[in-house]
Phi, psi and omega in degrees: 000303173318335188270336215265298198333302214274007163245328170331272142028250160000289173283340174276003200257323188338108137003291165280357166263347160317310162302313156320300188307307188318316215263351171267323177270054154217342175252355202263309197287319150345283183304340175258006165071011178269073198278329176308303204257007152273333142335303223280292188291324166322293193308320159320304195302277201297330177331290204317298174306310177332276162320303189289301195286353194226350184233182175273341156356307191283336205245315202321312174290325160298319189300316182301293224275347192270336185247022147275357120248132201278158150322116210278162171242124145278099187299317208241142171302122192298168179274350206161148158254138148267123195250106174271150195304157156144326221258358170291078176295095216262326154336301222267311178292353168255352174266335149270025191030027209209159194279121165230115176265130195283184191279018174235026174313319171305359174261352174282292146358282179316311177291356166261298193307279177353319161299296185303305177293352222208063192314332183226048182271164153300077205258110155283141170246164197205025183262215102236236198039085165273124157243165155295128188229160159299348168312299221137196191256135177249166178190140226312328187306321195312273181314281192322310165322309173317303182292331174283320158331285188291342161290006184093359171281150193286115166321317167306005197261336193258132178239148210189145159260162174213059202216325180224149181279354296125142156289338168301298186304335187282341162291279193308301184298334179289331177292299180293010155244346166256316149084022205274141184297137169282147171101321173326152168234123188230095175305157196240094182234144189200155167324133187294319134008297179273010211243322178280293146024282192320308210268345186288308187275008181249349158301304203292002177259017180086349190269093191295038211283217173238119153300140205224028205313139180246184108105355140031072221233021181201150184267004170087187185295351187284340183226056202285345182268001199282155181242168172318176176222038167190149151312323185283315187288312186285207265338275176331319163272002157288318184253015169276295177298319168306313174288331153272340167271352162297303147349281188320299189307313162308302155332289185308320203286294202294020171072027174261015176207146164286315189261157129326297198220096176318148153256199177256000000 
């Protein structure tokens, strides 16, 4: 129920579908000759692309979430990575049968270079969204593996869930299949963005990892006045950023995390 909510949820809170709605209840209200208050929500409507493309609006709210944990120095060889699901275009890669990786392609990437620096680190997948195919059954885990496989990873290096939809569940299915030993070092990599998410529900299952942050959509805190370099890109980290503090929060209220906002 909580999973069904929490896209509902999502999609009615998006910015830009917010901006749609807003801009059909401003011609609808036009259209009934109510023009002060269609006026009025139009002007609303335009703000938003306005703002998210012209202002720091667009970049800020990622920026808080992308530097709130820095990139860790590995001193030492990690024991494993857990590589979370998201980097998949899992549609469009079961209609074209072939591996297609979406704009978060850096969590595949990173994760071969990491196999390749580190011969005997752990590589986990963390993905679900399983469908039934004439293949059999596939799932974002599927494909990423198929892809660190053609980047040269030894198949036998890689271990994978194919069980959860949600970041909660992938903190849950990642404990029952990993199990990590005291004294293990284990990286947590995910879109960085995403990350204070990642580790706050993978702490309430006990998995203390390293945060491994990718995935980079901002130049950061370092730069709070820099804007977008398109209406469509500030759009896109507008509803990017929505859907992860709609997250944190939803998470927190509903008690699958104790912080709002992890530190590190």
């Amino acid at each position: 129920m909580f999973f069904y909510l929490s896209k509902l949820v999502d999609t009615l809170i998006l910015p830009s579908n917010v901006m749609v709605a807003l801009g059909l209840l401003a011609a609808l209200l036009l259209v009934l000759r109510w023009r002060r208050t269609g006026f009025a929500i139009g002007a609303l409507a335009l703000a938003i692309p306005f703002a998210a493309g012209f202002t720091p609006l667009g970049n800020l709210p990622v920026a808080i979430l992308e530097d709130r944990f820095p990139a860790p120095d590995l001193s030492e060889p990690p024991t494993g990575v857990v590589m979370l699901g998201g980097a998949v275009d899992l549609h469009l890669a079961i209609s074209r049968d072939r591996v297609i990786l979406n704009d978060a392609a850096e969590r595949v990437t990173e994760t071969a270079a990491l196999a390749n620096r580190y011969p005997t680190m752990r590589i986990f997948l963390s993905g679900g969204w399983s469908f039934d195919t004439d293949k059999g059954r596939v799932s974002e885990s599927y494909f990423a593996r198929e892809a660190l496989i053609g980047m040269g990873v030894a198949p036998e290096r890689i271990e994978m869930e194919e069980n959860s939809r949600t970041t909660f569940e992938n903190a849950v299915e990642t404990k029952k299949a990993v199990t990590p030993k005291p004294g293990e070092r284990w990286l947590l990599l995910t879109s960085a963005s995403h990350m204070p998410r990642s580790v706050a529900v993978f702490r309430e299952q006990g998995l203390d990892f390293i945060p491994y942050p990718v995935d980079y959509r901002t130049r950061g805190l370092s730069h709070p006045l820099n804007r977008p370099r398109s209406t469509a890109v500030g759009l896109a980290n507008l509803d990017l950023a929505a859907h992860e503090w709609i997250g944190l929060f939803g998470y927190w209220l509903s008690g699958r995390t104790k912080t709002l906002l992890p530190a590190p």
